[in-house]
C-alpha positions as CSV (number, residue, x, y, z in Angstrom):
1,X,-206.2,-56.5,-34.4
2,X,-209.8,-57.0,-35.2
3,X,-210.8,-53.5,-33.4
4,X,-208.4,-51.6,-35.2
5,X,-209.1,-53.0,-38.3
6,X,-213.1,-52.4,-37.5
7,X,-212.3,-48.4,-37.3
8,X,-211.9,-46.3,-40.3
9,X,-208.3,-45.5,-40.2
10,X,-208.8,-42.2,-41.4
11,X,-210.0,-41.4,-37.7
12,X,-206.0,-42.5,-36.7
13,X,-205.1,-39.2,-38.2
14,X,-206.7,-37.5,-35.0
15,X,-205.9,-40.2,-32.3
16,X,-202.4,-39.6,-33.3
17,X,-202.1,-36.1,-31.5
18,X,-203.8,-37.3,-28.7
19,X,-201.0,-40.8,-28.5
20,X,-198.0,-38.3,-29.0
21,X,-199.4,-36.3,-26.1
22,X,-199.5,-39.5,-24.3
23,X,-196.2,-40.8,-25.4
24,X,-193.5,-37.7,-24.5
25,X,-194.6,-37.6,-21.7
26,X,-194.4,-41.9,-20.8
27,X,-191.2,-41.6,-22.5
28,X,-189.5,-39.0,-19.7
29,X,-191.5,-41.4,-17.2
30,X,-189.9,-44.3,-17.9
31,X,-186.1,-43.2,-18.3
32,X,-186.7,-41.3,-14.7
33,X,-188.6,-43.9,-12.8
34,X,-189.2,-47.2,-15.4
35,X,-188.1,-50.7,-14.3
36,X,-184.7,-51.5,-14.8
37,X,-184.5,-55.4,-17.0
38,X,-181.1,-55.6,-18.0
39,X,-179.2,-52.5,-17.1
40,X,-181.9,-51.0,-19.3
41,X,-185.0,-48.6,-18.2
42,X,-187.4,-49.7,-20.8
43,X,-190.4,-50.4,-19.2
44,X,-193.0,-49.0,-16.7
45,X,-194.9,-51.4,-13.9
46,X,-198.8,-51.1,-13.6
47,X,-199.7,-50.8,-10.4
48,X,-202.4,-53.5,-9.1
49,X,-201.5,-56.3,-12.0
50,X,-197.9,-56.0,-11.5
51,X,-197.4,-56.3,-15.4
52,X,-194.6,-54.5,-17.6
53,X,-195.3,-52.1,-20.4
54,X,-192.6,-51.3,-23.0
55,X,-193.1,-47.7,-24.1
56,X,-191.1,-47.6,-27.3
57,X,-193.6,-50.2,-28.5
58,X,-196.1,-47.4,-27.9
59,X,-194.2,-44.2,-29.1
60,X,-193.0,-46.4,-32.7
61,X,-197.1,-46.3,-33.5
62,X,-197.3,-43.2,-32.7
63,X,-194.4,-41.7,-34.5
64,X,-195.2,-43.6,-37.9
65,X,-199.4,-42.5,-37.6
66,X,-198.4,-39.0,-36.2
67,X,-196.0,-38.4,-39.2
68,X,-198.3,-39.9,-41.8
69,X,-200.7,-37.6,-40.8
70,X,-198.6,-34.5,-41.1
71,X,-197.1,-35.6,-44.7
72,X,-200.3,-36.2,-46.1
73,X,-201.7,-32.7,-44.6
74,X,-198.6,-30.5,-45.7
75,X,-198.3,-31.9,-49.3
76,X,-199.6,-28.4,-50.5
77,X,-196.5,-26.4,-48.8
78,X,-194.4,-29.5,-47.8
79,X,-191.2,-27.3,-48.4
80,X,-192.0,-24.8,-45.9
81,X,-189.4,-24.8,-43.5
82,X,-191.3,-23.3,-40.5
83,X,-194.7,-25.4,-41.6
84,X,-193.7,-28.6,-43.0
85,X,-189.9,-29.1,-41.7
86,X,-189.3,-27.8,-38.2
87,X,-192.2,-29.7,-37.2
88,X,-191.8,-33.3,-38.4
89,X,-187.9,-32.9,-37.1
90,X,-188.7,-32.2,-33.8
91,X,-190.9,-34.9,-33.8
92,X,-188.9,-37.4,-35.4
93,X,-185.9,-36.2,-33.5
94,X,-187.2,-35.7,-30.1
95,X,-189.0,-39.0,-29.7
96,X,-185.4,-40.4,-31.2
97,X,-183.3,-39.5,-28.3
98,X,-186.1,-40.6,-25.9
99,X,-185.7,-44.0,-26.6
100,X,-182.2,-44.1,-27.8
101,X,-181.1,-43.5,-24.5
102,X,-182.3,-46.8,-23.1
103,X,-183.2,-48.8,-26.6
104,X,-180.9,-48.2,-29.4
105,X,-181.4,-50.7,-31.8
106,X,-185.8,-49.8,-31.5
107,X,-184.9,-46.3,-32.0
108,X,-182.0,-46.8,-35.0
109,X,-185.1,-48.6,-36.8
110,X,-187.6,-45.8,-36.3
111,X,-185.5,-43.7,-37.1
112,X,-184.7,-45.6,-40.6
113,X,-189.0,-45.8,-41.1
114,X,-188.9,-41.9,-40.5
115,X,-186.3,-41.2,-42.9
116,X,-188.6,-44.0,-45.8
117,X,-191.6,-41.9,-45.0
118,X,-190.5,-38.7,-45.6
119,X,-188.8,-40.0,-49.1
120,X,-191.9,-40.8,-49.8
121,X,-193.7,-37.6,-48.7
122,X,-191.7,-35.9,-51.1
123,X,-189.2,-33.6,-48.3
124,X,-186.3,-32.5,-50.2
125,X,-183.5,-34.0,-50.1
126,X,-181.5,-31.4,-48.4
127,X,-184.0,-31.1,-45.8
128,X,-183.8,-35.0,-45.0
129,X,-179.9,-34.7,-45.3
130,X,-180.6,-32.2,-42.2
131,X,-182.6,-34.6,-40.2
132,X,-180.3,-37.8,-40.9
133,X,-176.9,-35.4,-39.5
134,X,-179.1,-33.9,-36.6
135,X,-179.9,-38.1,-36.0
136,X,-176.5,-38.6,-36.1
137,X,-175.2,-36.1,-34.1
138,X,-177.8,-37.2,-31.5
139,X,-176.4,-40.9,-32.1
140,X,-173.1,-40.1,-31.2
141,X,-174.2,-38.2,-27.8
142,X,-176.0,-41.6,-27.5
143,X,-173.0,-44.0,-27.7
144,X,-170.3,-41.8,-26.4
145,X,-172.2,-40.1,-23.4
146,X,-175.6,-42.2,-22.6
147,X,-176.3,-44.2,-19.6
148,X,-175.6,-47.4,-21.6
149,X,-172.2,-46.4,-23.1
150,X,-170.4,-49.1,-22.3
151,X,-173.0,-51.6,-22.9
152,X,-173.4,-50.7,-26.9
153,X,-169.5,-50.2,-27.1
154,X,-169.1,-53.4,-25.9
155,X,-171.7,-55.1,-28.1
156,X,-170.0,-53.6,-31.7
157,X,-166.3,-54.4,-30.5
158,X,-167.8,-58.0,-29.8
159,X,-169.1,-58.4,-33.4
160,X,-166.7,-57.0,-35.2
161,X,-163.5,-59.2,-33.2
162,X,-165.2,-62.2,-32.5
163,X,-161.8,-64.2,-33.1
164,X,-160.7,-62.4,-29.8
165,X,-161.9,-64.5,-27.1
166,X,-160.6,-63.5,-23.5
167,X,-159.3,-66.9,-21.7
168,X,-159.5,-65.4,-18.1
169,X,-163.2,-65.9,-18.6
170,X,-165.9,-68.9,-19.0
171,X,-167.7,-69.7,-21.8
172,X,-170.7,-68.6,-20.5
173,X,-169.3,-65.3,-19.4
174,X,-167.8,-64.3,-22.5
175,X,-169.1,-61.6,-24.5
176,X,-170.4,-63.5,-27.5
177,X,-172.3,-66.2,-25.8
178,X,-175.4,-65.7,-27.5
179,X,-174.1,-65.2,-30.7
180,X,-171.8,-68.2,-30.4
181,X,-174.9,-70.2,-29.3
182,X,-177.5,-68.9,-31.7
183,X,-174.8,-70.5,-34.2
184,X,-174.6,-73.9,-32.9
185,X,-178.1,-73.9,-33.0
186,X,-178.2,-72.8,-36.5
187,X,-175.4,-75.5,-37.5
188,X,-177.0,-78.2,-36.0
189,X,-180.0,-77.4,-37.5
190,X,-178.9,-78.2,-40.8
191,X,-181.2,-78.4,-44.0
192,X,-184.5,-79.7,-42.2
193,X,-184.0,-79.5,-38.6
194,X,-184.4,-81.4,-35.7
195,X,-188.2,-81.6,-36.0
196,X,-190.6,-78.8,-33.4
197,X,-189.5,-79.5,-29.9
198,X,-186.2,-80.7,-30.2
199,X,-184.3,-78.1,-29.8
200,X,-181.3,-78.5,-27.4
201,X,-179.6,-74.9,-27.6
202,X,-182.7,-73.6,-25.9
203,X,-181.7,-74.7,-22.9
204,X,-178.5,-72.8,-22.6
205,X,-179.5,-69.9,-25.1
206,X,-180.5,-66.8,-23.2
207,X,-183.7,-65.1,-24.3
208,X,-184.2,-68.8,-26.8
209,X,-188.2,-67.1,-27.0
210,X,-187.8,-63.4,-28.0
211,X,-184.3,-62.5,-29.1
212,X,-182.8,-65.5,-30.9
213,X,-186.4,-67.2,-31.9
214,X,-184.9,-67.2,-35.2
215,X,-182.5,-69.4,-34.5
216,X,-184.2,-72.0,-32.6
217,X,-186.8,-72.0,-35.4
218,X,-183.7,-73.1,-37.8
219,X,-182.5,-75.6,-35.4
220,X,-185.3,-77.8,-35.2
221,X,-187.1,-76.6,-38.7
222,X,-184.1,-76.3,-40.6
223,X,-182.8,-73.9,-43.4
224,X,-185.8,-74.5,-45.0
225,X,-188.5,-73.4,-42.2
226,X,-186.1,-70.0,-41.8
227,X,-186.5,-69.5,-45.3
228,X,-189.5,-70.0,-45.7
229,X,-190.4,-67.4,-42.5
230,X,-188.2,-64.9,-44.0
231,X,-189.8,-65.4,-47.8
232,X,-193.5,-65.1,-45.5
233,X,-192.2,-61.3,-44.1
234,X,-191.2,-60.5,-47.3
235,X,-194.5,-61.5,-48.9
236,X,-196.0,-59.2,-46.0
237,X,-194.5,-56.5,-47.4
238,X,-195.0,-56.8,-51.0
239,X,-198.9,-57.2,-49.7
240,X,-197.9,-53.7,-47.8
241,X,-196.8,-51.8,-50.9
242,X,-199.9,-53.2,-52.7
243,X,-202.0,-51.0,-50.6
244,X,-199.1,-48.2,-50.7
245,X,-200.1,-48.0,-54.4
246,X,-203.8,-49.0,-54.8
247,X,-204.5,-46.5,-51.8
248,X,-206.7,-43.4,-53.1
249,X,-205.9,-41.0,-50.0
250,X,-202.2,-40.3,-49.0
251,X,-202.6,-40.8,-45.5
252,X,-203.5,-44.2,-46.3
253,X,-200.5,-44.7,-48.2
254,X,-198.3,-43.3,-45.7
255,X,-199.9,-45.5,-42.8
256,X,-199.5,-48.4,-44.9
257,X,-195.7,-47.9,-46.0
258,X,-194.7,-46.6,-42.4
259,X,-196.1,-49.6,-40.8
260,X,-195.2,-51.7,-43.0
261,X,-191.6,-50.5,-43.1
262,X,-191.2,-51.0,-39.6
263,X,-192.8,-54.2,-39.1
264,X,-190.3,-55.9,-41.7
265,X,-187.6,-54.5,-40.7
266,X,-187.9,-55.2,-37.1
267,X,-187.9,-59.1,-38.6
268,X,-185.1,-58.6,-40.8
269,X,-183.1,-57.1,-37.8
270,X,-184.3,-59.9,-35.8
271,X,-183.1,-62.4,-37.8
272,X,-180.0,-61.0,-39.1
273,X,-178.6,-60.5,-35.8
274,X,-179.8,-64.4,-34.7
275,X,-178.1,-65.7,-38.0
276,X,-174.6,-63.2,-37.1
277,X,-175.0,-60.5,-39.6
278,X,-175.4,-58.0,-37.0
279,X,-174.4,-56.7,-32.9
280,X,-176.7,-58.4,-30.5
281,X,-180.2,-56.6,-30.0
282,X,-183.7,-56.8,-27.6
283,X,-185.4,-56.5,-30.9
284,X,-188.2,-58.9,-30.6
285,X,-189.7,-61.0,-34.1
286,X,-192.7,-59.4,-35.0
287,X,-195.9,-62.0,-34.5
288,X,-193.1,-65.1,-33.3
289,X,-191.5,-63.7,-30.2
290,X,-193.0,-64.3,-26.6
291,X,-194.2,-60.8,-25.7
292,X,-196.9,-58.7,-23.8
293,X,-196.9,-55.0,-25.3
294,X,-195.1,-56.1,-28.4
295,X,-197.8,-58.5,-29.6
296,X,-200.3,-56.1,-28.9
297,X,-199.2,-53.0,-30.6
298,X,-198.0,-55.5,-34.0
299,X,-201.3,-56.4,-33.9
300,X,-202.7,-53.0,-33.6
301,X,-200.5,-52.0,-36.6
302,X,-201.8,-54.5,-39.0
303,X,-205.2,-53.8,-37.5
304,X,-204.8,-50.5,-39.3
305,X,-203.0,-51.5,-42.4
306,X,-206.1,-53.7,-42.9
307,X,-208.2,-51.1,-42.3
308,X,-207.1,-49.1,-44.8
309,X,-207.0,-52.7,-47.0
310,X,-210.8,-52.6,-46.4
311,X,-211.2,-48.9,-47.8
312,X,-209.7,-49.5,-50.6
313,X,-211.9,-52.4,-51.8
314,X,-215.3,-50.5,-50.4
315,X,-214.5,-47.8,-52.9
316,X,-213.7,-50.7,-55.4
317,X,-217.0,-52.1,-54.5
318,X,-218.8,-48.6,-55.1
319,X,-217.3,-48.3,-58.3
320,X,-218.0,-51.5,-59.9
321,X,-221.6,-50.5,-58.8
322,X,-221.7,-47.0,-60.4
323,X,-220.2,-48.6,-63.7
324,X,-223.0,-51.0,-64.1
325,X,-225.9,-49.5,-66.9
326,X,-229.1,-48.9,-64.7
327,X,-231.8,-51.6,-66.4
328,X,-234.5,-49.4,-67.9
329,X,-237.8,-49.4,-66.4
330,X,-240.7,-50.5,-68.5
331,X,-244.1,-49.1,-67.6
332,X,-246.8,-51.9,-67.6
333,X,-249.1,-51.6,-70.8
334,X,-246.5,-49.7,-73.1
335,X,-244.5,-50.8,-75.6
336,X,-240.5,-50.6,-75.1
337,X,-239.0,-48.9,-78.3
């Protein structure tokens, strides 16, 4: 975080062709030959340390600096359909399907921050009507013909009849175990919790310190502590669309809003799916869940938003300087008028 915040983040305009070059290509890699966690390839081993990355972490920063970069350089002929349009589609398109295919949830939110951004970067609406229907279309290949088929159809038909429980199976092999355990935890929280540490459903919740964090923070901080953690996200981005507006350049604005965009709403998905409101995900809490490549690319992300914080009051700084009236010099032995 501190590097990234260090560099000018007007140089991220630049780095983001070379990470797009990198990340097509990691993408392919790791739905070929990437580890397997889950019935999912997500993830690629480094050889020597034996430690997992998770690509998508690496292709959403990319996506969201690649695509603020080309809005804020196409503003001039940002309806050109060959300039402006075919190439942010491709881009938002193609990296879609590459994660889609073994993360949908990661790649339904990038998608969503793609769509924000180029509201924002003033494409038509016609020409962002296109890209959501090609998303769909793509979405639908996704659920009906993808490697994990079965596991996403499974997941929705789960949530949406969750008063069918099948009695030929255990509790602990029935579909909604998670979600039936993230709620007890939640219940028994009640209005203060248990106190930190005394949680009980973390010992029988699966994933209790990436996936359903949320709910073990209710259960032993209560209503109150998951309010207060939401009301602390949405403060985040409030902060985030402070620098949206304040920002002179429109790169920086674009940084800002697409990074911000995604970072909340990977916590609201988070915590709406720990709390019920939504099919069970992998989508980790932003800056709360246990993770290697997902802490480290957050932190990159509000490396830059601060970056582009700490531009915006240098050039306040500057100003307030230029405004000041210049003392007159008096020359020793005259008389001021």
């Amino acid at each position: 975080m501190y590097l990234s915040h260090k560099l000018d983040y007007r140089y991220y305009a630049g780095i983001s062709k070379i990470m797009m070059g990198i990340t097509i290509p990691l993408l392919l890699f790791t739905l070929l030959f990437g580890s397997k966690v889950n019935e999912a390839s997500r993830w690629l081993t480094i050889p020597g340390i034996g430690l997992t990355f998770q690509t998508s972490d690496l292709a959403k920063l990319s996506l969201i600096v690649f695509l603020a970069r080309m809005l804020s350089r196409k503003q001039e002929e940002i309806k050109d359909v060959k300039k402006s349009f075919l190439p942010i589609m491709g881009s938002v398109c193609g990296v879609f399907i590459l994660i889609a295919l073994a993360n949908l949830s990661t790649a339904l939110m990038l998608f969503g921050v793609s769509v924000l951004l180029l509201l924002i970067g003033r494409i038509s609406f016609k020409q962002i009507a296109i890209v959501c229907c090609g998303g769909g279309v793509l979405l639908m290949m996704v659920i009906f013909f993808g490697p994990r088929r079965a596991t996403y159809i499974s997941r929705v038909k789960s949530f949406f009849h969750t008063e069918k429980v099948d009695k030929t199976v255990s509790f602990q092999d029935d579909k909604n175990y998670q979600a039936n355990n993230a709620k007890i935890a939640i219940a028994t929280g009640g209005l203060f919790g248990k106190g930190p540490g005394n949680s009980v459903q973390r010992n029988v919740l699966p994933h209790p310190y990436s996936d359903f964090i949320y709910a073990i923070i209710i259960e032993e901080y209560g209503t109150v502590g998951g309010v207060i953690l939401l009301f602390l996200y949405l403060a985040f981005m409030y902060r985030c669309i402070r620098i949206v507006t304040m920002s002179p350049k429109a790169f920086g604005t674009f940084l800002a809003a697409g990074l911000g965009f995604s970072l909340t709403i990977q916590a609201l998905a988070n915590m709406a799916v720990a709390v019920g409101l939504g099919p069970v995900t992998g989508v980790p809490l932003p800056l709360v869940s246990m993770g290697g490549t997902s802490i480290l690319f957050t932190s990159v992300a509000l490396g830059i938003i601060l970056s582009v914080s700490r531009n915006i009051e240098e050039l306040k700084g500057k100003e307030e300087l230029d405004e000041k009236p210049k003392p007159k010099k008096v020359v020793i032995g005259s008389i001021p008028a």
